[in-house]
N, C-alpha and C positions, 0 to 999 in steps of 0.2 A: 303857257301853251293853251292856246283855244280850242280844244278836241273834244269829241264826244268820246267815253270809253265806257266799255262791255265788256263781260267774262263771257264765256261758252267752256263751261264743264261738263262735261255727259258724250256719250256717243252722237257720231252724226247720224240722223234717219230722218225719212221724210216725213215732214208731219210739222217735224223741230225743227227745220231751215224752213219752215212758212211762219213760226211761232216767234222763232229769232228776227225773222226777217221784217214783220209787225212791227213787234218791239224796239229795232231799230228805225223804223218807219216813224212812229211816235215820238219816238226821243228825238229825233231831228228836226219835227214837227216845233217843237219845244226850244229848239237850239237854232244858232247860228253860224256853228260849227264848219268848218270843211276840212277836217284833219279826223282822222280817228284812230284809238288805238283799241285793239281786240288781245286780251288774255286768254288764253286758248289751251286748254286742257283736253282733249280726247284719247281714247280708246281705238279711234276710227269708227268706220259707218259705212255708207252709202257713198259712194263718190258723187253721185248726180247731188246730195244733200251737200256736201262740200261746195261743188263748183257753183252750185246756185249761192249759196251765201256771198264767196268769193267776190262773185262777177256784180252782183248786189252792193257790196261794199265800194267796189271800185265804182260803179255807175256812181252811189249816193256821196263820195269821199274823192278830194282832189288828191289827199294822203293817206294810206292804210298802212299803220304798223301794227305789225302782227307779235306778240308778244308771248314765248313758248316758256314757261317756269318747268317743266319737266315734262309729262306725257304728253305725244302727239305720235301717233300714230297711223298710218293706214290712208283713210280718207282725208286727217287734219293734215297730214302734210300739203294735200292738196289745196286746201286751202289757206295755209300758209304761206304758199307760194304766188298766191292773189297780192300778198302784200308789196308794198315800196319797198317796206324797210323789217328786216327779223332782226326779233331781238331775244336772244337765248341768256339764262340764267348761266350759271356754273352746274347746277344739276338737272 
């Protein structure tokens, strides 16, 4: 599978969907990719720091799976829901 992939551990706030949002900038830069998948751990946040990632991923990705191994809460969900495809663990 040809995909770029990224974690996002930590609460969503503003500041860090411009720092994610770089960083995915860069790597893409680097890549040929047009699949992504995003591991996604939060607390929740900001919504507006959610949906900016979200809409980000979809603009930069013709695929976005969203990938939940246990916390998502709050804002992450919102951003979760940006994705094609969820992919939840057992816990």
């Amino acid at each position: 599978m040809n995909a770029d992939f990224f974690l996002y551990n930590g609460p969503l706030e503003r500041g860090a969907d411009l720092e994610f949002i770089e960083l995915v900038g860069h790597a893409q830069q680097r890549s040929n990719a047009d699949k992504c998948a995003l591991l996604l751990v939060t607390p929740g946040g900001n919504p507006d720091a959610a949906f900016k990632i979200g809409r980000y991923l979809q603009e930069r990705y013709s695929h976005l799976s969203v990938i939940v191994p246990g916390l998502c809460k709050s804002a992450g969900t919102l951003l979760a829901i940006s994705a094609h495809e969820l992919v939840y663990t057992p816990y």
